[in-house]
N, C-alpha and C positions, 0 to 999 in steps of 0.2 A: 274797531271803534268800540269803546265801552260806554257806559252811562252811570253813573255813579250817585246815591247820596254820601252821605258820611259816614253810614253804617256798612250797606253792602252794593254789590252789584245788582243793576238792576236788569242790564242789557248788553249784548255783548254779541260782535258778527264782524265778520271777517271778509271785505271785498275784495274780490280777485279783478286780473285784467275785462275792462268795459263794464262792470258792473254797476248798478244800480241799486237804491233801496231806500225807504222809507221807513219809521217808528212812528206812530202815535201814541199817547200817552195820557192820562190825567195825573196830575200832579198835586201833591198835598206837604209838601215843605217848600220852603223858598230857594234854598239851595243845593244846587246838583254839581256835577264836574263832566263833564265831556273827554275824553281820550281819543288823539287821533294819533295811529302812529301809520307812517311808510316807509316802508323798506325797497329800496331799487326802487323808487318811483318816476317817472317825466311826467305824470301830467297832473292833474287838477282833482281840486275837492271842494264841492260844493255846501255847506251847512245852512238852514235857514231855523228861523225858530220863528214859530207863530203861537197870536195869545187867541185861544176860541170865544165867541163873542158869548155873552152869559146870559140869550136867552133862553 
């Protein structure tokens, strides 16, 4: 899984079988790109995106 602007990488991890993980972030462009790639995969991927409240 990468995390991208349009300049460079910003994040970048690699799950293996039953893994788990999480990113937090603060963000200061409006635009990014997500990469998800699998290989030999059967099961599932979950992505959520949430906006932090701004108090």
């Amino acid at each position: 899984m990468e995390w991208r602007d349009r300049k460079q990488l910003l994040w970048q991890e690699v799950f293996t079988e039953n893994t788990q993980g999480s990113i937090t972030a603060q963000t200061h462009n409006r635009r990014y790109s997500v990469r998800i790639e699998g290989k030999h995969t059967k099961g599932g991927c979950r992505i959520q995106f949430t906006e932090k409240d701004s108090q």
